[in-house]
mmCIF file of the protein (N, C-alpha, C, O) and its ligand, coordinates in Angstrom:
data_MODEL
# 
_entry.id   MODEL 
# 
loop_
_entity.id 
_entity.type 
_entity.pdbx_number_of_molecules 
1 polymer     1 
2 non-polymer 1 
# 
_entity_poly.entity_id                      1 
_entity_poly.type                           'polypeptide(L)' 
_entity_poly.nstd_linkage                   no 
_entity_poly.nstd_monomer                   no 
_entity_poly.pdbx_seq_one_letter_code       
;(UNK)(UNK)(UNK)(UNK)(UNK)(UNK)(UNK)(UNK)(UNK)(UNK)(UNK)(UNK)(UNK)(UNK)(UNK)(UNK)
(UNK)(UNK)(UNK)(UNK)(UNK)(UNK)(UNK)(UNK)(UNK)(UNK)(UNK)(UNK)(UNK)(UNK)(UNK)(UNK)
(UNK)(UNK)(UNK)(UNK)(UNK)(UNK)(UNK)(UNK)(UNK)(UNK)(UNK)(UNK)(UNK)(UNK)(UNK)(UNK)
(UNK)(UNK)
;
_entity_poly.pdbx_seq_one_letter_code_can   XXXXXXXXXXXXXXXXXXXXXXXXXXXXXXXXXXXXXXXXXXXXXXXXXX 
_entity_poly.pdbx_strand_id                 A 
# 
loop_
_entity_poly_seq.entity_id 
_entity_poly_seq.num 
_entity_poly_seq.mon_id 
_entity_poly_seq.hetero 
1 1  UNK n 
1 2  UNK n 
1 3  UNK n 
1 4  UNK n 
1 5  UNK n 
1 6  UNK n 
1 7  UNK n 
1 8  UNK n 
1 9  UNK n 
1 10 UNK n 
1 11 UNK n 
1 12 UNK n 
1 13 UNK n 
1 14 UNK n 
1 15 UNK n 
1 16 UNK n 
1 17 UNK n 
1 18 UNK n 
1 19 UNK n 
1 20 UNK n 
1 21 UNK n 
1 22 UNK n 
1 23 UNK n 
1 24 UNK n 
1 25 UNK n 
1 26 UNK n 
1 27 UNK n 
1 28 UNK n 
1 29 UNK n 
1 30 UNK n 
1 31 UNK n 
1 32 UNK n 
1 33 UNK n 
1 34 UNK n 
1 35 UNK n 
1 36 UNK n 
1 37 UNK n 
1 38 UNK n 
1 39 UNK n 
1 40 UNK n 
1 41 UNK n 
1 42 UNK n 
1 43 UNK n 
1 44 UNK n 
1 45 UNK n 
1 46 UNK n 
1 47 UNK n 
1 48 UNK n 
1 49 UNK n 
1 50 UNK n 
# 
loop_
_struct_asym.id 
_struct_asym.entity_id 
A 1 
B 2 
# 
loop_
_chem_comp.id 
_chem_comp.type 
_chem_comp.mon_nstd_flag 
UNK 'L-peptide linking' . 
ZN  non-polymer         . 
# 
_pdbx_entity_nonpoly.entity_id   2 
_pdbx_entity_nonpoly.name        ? 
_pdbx_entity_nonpoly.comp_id     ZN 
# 
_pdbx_nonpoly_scheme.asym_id         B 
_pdbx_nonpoly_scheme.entity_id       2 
_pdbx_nonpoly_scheme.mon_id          ZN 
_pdbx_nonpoly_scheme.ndb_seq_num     1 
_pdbx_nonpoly_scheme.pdb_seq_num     101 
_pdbx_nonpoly_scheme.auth_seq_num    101 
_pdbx_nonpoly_scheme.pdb_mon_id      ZN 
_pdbx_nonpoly_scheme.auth_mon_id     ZN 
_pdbx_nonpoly_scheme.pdb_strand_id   A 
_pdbx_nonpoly_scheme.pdb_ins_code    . 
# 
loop_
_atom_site.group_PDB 
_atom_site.id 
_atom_site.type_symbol 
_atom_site.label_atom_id 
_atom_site.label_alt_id 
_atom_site.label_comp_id 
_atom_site.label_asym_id 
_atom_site.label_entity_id 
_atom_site.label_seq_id 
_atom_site.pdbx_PDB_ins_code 
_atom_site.Cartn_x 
_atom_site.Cartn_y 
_atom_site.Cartn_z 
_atom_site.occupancy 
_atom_site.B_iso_or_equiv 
_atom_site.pdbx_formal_charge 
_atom_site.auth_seq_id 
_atom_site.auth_comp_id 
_atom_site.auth_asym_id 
_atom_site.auth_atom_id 
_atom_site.pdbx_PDB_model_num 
ATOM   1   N  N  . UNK A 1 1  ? -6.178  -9.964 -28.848 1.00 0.00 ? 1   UNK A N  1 
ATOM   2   C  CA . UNK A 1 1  ? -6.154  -9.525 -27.457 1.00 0.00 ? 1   UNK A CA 1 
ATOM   3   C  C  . UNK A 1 1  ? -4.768  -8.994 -27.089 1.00 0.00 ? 1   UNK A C  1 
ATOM   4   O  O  . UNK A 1 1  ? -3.703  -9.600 -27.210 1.00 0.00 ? 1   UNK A O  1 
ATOM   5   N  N  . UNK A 1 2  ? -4.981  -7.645 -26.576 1.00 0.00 ? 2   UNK A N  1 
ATOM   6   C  CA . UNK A 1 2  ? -3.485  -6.998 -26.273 1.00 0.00 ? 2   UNK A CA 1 
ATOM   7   C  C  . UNK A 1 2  ? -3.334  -7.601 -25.074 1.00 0.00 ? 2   UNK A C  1 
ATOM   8   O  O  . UNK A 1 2  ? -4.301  -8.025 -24.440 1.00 0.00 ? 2   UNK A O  1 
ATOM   9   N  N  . UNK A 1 3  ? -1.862  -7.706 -24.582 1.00 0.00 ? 3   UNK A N  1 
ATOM   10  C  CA . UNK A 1 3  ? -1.426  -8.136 -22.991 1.00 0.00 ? 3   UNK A CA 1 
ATOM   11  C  C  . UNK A 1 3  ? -0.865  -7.212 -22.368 1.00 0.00 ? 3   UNK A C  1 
ATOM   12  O  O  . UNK A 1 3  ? 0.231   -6.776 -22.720 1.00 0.00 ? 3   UNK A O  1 
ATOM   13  N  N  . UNK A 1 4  ? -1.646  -6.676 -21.145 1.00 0.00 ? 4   UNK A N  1 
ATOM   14  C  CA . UNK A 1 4  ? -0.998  -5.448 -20.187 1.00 0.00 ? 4   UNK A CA 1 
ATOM   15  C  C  . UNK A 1 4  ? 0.315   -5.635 -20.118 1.00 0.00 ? 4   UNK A C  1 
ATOM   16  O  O  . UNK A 1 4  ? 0.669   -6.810 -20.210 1.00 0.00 ? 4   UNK A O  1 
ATOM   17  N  N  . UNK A 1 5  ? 1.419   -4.573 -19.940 1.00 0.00 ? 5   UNK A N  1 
ATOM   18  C  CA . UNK A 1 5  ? 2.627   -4.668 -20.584 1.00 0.00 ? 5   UNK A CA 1 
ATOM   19  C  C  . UNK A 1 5  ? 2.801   -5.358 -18.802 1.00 0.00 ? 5   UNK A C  1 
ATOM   20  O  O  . UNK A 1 5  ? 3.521   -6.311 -18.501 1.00 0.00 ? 5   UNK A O  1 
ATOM   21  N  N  . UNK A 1 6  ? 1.991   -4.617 -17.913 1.00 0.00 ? 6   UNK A N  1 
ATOM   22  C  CA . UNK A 1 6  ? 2.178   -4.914 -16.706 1.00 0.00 ? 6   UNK A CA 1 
ATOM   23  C  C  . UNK A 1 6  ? 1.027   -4.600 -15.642 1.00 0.00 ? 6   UNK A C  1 
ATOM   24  O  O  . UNK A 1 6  ? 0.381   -3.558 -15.759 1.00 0.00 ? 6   UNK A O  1 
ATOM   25  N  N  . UNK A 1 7  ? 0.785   -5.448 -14.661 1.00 0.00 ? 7   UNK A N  1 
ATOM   26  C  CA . UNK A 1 7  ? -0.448  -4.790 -14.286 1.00 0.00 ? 7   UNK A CA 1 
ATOM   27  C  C  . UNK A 1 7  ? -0.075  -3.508 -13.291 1.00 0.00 ? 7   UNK A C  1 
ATOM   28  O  O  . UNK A 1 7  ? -0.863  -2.571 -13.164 1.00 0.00 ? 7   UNK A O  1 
ATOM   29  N  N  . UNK A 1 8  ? 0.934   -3.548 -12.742 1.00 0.00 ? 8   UNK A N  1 
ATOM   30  C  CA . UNK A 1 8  ? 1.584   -2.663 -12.052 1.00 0.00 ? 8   UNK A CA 1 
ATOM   31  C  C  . UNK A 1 8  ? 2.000   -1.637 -13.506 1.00 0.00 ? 8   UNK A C  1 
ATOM   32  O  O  . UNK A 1 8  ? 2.521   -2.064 -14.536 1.00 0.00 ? 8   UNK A O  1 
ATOM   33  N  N  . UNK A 1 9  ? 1.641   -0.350 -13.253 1.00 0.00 ? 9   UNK A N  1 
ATOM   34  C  CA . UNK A 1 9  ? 2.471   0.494  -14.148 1.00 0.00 ? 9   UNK A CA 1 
ATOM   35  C  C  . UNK A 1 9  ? 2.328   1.756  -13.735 1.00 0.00 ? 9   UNK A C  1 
ATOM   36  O  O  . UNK A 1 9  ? 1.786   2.616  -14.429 1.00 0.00 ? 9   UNK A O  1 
ATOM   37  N  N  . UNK A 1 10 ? 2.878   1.997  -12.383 1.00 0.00 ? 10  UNK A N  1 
ATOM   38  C  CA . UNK A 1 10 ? 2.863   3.388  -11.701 1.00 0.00 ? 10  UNK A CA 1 
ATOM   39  C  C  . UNK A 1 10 ? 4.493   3.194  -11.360 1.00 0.00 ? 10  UNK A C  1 
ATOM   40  O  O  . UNK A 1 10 ? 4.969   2.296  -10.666 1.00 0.00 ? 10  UNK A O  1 
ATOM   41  N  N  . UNK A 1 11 ? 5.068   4.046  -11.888 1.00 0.00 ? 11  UNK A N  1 
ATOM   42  C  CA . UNK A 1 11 ? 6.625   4.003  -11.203 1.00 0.00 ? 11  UNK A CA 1 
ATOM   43  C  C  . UNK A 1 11 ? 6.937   4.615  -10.099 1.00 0.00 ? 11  UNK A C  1 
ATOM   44  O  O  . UNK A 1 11 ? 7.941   4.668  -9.388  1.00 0.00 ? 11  UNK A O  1 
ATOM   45  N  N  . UNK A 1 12 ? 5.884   5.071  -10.085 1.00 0.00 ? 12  UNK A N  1 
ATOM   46  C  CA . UNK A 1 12 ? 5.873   6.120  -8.434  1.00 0.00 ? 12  UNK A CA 1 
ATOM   47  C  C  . UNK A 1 12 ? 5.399   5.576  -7.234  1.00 0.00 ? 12  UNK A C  1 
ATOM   48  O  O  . UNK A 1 12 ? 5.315   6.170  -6.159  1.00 0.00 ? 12  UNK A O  1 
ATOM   49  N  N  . UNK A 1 13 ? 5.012   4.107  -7.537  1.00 0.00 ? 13  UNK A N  1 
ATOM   50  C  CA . UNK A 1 13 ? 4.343   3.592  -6.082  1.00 0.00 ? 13  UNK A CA 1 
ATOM   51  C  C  . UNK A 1 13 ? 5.224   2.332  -5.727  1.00 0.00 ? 13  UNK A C  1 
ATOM   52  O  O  . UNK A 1 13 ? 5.169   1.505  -6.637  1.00 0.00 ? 13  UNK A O  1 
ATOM   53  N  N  . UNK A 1 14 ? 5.619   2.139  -5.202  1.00 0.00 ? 14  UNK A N  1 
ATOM   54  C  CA . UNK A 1 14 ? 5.842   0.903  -4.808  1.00 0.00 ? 14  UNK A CA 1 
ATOM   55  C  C  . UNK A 1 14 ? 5.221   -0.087 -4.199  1.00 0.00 ? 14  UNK A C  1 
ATOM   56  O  O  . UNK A 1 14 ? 4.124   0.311  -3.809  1.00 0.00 ? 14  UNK A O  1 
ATOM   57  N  N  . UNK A 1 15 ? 5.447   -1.400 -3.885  1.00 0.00 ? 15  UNK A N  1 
ATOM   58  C  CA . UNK A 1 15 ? 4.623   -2.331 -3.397  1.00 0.00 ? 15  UNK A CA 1 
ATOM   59  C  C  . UNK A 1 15 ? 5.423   -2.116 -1.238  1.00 0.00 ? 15  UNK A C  1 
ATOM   60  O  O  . UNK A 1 15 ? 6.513   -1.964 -0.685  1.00 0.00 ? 15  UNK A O  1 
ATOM   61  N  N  . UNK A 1 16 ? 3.722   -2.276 -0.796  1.00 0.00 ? 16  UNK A N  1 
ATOM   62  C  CA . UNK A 1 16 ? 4.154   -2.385 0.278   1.00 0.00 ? 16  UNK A CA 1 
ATOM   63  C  C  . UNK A 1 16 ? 4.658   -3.727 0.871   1.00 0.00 ? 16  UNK A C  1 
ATOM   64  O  O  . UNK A 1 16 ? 3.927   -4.717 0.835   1.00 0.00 ? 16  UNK A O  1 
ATOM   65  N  N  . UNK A 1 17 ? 6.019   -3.776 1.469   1.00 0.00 ? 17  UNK A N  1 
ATOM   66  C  CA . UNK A 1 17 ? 6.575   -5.400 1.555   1.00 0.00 ? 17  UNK A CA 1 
ATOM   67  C  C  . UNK A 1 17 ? 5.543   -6.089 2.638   1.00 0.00 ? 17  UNK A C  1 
ATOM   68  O  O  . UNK A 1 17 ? 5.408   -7.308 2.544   1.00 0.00 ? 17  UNK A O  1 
ATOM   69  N  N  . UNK A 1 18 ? 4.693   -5.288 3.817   1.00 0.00 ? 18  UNK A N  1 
ATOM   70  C  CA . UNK A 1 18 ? 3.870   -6.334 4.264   1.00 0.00 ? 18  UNK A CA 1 
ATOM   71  C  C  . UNK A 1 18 ? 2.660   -6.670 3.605   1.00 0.00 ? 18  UNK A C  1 
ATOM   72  O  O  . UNK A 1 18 ? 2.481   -7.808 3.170   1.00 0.00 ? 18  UNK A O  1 
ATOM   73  N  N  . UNK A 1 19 ? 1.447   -5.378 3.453   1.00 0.00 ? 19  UNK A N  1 
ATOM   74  C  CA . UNK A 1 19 ? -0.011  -6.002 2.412   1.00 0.00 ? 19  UNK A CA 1 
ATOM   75  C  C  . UNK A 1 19 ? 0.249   -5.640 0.983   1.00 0.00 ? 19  UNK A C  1 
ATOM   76  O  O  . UNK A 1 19 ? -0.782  -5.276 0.416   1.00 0.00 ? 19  UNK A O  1 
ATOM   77  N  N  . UNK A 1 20 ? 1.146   -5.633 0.355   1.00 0.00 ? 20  UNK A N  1 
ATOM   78  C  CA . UNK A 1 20 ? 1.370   -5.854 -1.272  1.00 0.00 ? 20  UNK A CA 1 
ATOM   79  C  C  . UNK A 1 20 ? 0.441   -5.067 -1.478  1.00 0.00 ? 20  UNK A C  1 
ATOM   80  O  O  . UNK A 1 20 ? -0.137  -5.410 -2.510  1.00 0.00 ? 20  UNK A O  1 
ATOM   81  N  N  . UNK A 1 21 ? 0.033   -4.261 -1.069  1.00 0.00 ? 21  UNK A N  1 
ATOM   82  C  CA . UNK A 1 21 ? -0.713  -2.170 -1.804  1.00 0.00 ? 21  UNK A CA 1 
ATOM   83  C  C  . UNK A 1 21 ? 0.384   -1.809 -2.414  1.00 0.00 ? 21  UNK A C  1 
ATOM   84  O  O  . UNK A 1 21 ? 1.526   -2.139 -2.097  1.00 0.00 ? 21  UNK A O  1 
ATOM   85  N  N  . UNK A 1 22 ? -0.122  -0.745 -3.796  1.00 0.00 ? 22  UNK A N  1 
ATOM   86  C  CA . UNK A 1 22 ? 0.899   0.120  -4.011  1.00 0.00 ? 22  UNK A CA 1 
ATOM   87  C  C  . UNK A 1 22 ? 0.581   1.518  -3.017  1.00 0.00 ? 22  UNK A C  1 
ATOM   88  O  O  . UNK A 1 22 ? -0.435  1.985  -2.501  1.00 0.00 ? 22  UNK A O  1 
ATOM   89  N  N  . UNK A 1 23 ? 1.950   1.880  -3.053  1.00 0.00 ? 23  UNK A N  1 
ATOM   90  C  CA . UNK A 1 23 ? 2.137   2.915  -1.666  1.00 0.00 ? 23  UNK A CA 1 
ATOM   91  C  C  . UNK A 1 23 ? 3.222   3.992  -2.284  1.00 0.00 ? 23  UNK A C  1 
ATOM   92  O  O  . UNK A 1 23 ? 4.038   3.569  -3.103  1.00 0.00 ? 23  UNK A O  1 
ATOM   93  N  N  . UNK A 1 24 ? 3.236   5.103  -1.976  1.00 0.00 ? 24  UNK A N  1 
ATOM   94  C  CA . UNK A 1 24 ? 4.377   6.162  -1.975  1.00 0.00 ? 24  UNK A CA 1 
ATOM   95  C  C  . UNK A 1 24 ? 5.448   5.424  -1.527  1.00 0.00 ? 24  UNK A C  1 
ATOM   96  O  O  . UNK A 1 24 ? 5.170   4.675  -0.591  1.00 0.00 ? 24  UNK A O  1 
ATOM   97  N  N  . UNK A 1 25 ? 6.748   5.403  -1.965  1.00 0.00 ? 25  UNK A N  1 
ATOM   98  C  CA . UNK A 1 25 ? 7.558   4.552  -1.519  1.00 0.00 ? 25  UNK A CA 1 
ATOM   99  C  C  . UNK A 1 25 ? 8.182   6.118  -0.424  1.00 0.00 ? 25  UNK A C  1 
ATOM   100 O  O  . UNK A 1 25 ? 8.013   7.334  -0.515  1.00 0.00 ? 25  UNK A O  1 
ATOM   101 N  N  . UNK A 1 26 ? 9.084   5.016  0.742   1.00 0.00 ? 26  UNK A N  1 
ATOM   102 C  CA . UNK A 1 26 ? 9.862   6.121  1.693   1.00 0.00 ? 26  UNK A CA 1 
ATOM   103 C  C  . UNK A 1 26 ? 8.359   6.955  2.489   1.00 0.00 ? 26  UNK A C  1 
ATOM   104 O  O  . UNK A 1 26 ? 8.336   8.108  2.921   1.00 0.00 ? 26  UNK A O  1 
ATOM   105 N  N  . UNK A 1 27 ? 7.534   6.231  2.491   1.00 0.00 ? 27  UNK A N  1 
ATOM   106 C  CA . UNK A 1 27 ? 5.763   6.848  3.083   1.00 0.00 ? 27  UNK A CA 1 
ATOM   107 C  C  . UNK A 1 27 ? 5.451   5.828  4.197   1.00 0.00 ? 27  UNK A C  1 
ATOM   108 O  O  . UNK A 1 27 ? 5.686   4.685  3.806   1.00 0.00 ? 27  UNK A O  1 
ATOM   109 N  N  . UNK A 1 28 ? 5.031   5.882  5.366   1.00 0.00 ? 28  UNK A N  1 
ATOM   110 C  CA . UNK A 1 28 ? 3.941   4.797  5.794   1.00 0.00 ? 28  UNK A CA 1 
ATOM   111 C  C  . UNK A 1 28 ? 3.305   4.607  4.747   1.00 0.00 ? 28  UNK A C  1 
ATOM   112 O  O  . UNK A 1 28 ? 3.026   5.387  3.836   1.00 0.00 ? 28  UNK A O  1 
ATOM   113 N  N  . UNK A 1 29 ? 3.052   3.416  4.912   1.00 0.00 ? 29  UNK A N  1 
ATOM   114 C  CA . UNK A 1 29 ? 1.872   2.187  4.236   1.00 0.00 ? 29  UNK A CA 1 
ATOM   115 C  C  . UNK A 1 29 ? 0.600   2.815  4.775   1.00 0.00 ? 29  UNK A C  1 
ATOM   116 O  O  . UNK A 1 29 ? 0.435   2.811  5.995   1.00 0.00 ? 29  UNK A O  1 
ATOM   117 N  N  . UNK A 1 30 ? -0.401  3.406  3.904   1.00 0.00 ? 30  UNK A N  1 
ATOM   118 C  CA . UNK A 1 30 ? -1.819  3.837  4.214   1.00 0.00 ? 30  UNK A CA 1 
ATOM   119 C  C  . UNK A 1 30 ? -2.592  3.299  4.931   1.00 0.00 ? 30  UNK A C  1 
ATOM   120 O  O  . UNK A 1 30 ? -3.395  3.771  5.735   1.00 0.00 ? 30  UNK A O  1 
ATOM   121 N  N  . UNK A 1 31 ? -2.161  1.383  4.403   1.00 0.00 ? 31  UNK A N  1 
ATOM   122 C  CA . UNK A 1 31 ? -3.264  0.727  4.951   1.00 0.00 ? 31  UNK A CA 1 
ATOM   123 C  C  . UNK A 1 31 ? -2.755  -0.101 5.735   1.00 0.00 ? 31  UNK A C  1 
ATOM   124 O  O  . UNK A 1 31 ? -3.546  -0.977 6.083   1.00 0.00 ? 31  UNK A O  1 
ATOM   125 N  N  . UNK A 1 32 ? -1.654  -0.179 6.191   1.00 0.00 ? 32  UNK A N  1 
ATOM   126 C  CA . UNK A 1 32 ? -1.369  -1.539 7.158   1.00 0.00 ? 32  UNK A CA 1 
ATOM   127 C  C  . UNK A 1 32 ? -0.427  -0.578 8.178   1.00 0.00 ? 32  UNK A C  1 
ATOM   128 O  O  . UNK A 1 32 ? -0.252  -1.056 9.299   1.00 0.00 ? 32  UNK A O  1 
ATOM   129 N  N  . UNK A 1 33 ? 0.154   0.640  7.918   1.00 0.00 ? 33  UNK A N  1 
ATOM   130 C  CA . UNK A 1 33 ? 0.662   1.593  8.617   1.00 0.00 ? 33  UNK A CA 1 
ATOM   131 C  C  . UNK A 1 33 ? 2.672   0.887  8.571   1.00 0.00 ? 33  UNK A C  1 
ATOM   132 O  O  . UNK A 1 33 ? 3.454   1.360  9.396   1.00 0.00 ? 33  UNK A O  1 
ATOM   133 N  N  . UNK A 1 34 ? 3.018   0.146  7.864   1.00 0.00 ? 34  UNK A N  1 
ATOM   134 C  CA . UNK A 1 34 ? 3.990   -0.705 7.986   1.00 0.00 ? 34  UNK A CA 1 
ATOM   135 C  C  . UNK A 1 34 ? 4.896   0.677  7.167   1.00 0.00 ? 34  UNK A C  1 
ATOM   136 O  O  . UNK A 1 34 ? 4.427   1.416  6.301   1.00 0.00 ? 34  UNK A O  1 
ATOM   137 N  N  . UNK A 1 35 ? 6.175   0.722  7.700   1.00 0.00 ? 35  UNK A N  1 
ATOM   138 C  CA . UNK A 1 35 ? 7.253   1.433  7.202   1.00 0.00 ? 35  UNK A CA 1 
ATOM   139 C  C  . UNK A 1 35 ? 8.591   1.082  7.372   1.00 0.00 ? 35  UNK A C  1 
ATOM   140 O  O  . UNK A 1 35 ? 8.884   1.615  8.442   1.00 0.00 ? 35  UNK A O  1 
ATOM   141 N  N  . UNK A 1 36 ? 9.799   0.372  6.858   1.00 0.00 ? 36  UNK A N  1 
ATOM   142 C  CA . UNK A 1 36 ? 10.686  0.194  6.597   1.00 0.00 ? 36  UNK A CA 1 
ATOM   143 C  C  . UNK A 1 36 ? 10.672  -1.080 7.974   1.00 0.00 ? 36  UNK A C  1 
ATOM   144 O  O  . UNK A 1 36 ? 11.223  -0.984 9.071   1.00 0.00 ? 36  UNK A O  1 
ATOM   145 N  N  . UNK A 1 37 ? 9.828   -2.243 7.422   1.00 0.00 ? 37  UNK A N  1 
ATOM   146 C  CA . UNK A 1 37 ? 9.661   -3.126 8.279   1.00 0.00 ? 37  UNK A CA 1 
ATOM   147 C  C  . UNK A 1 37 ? 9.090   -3.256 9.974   1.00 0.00 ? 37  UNK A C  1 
ATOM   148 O  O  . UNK A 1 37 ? 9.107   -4.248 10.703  1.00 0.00 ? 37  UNK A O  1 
ATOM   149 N  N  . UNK A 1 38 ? 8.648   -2.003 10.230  1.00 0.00 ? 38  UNK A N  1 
ATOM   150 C  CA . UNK A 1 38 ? 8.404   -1.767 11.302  1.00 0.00 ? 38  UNK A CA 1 
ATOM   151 C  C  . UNK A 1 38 ? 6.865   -0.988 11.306  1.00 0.00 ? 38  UNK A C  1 
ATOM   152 O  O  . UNK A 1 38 ? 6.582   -0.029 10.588  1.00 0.00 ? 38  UNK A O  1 
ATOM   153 N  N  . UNK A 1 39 ? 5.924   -1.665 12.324  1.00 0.00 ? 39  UNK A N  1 
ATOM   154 C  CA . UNK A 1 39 ? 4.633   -0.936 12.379  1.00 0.00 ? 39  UNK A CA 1 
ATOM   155 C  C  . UNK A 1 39 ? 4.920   0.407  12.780  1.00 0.00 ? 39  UNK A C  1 
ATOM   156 O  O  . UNK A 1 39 ? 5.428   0.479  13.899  1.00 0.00 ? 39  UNK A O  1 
ATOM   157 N  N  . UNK A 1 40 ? 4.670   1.895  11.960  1.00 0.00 ? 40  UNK A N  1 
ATOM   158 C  CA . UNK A 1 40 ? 5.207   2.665  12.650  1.00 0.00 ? 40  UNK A CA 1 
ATOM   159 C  C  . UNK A 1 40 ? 3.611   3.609  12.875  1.00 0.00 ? 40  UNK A C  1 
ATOM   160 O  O  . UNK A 1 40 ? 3.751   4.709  13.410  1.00 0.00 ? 40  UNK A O  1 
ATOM   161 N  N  . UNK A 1 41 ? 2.575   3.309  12.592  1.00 0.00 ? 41  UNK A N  1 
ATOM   162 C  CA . UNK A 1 41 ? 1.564   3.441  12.447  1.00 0.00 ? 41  UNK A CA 1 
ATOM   163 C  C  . UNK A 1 41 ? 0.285   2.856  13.057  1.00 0.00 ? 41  UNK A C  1 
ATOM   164 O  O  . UNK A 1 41 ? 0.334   1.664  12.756  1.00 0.00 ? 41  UNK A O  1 
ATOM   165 N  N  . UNK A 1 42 ? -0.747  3.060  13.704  1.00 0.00 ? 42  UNK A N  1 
ATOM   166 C  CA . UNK A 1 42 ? -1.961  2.022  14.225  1.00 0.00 ? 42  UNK A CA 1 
ATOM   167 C  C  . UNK A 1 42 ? -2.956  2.620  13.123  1.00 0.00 ? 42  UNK A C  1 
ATOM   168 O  O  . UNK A 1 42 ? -3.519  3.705  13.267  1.00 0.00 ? 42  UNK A O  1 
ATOM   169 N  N  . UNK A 1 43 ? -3.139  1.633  11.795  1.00 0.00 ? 43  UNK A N  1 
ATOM   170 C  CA . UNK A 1 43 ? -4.402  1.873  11.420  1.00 0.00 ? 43  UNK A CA 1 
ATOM   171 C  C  . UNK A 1 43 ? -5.526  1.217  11.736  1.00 0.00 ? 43  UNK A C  1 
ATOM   172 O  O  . UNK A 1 43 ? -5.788  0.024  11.585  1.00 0.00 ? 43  UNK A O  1 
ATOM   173 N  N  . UNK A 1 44 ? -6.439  2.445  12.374  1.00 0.00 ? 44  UNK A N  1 
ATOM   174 C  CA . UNK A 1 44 ? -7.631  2.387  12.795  1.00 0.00 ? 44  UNK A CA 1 
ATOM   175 C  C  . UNK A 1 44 ? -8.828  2.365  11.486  1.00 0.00 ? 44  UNK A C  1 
ATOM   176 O  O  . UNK A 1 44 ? -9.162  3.033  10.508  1.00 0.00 ? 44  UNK A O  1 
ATOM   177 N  N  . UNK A 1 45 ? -9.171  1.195  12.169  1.00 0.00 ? 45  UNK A N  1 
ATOM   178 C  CA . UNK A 1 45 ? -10.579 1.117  10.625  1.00 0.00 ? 45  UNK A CA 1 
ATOM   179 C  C  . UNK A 1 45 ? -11.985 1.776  11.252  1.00 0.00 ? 45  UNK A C  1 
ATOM   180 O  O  . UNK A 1 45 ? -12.408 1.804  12.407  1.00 0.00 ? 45  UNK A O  1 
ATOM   181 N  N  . UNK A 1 46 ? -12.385 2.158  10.321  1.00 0.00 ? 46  UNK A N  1 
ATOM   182 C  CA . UNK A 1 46 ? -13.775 2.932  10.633  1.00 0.00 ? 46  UNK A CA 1 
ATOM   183 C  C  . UNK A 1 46 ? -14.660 1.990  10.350  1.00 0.00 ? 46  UNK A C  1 
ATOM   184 O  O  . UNK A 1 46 ? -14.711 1.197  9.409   1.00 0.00 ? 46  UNK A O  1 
ATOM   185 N  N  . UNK A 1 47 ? -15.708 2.246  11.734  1.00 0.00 ? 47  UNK A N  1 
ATOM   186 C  CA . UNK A 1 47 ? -16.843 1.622  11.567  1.00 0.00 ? 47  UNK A CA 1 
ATOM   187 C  C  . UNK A 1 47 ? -18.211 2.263  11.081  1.00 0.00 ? 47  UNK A C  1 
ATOM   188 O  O  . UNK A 1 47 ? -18.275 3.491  11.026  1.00 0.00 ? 47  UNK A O  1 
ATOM   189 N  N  . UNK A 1 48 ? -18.846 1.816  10.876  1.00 0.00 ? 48  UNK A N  1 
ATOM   190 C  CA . UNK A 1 48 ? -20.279 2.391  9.813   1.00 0.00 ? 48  UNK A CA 1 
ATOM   191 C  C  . UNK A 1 48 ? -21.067 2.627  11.457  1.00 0.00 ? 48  UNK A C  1 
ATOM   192 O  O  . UNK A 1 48 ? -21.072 1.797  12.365  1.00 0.00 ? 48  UNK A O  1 
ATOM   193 N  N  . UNK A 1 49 ? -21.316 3.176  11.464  1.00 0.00 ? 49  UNK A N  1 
ATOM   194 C  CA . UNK A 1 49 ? -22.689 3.543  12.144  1.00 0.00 ? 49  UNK A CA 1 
ATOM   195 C  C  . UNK A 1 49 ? -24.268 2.809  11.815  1.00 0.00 ? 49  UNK A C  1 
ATOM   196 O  O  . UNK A 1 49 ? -24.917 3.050  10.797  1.00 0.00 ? 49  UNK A O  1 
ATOM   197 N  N  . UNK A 1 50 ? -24.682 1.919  12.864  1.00 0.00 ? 50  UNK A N  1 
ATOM   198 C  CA . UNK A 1 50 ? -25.619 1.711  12.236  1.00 0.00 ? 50  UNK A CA 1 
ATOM   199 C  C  . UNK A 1 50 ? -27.108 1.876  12.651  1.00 0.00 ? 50  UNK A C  1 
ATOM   200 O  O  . UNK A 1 50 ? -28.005 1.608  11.852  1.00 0.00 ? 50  UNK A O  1 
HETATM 201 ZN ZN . ZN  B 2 .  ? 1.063   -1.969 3.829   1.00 0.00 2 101 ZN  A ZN 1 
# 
């Protein structure tokens, strides 16, 4: 059994410091809208129609 060298292995993303997503670093956070410690973002979640 091989061992992932890492499970992270994108050097291009970083971890977001509030929901631990990888994210474009120097980007709002996609999913929590968090940017250099500060909400700079309202993510709105979509609802399903039902
Ligand atoms: Zn985030």
């Amino acid at each position: 059994m091989r061992q992932w060298k890492e499970k992270i292995d994108t050097p291009n993303l970083i971890e977001c410091p509030h929901c631990h997503k990888l994210i474009l670093p120097h980007h709002v956070c996609p999913y929590c809208g968090y940017y250099d410690g500060e909400q700079k973002v309202v993510v709105v979640k979509e609802k399903k129609k039902e």
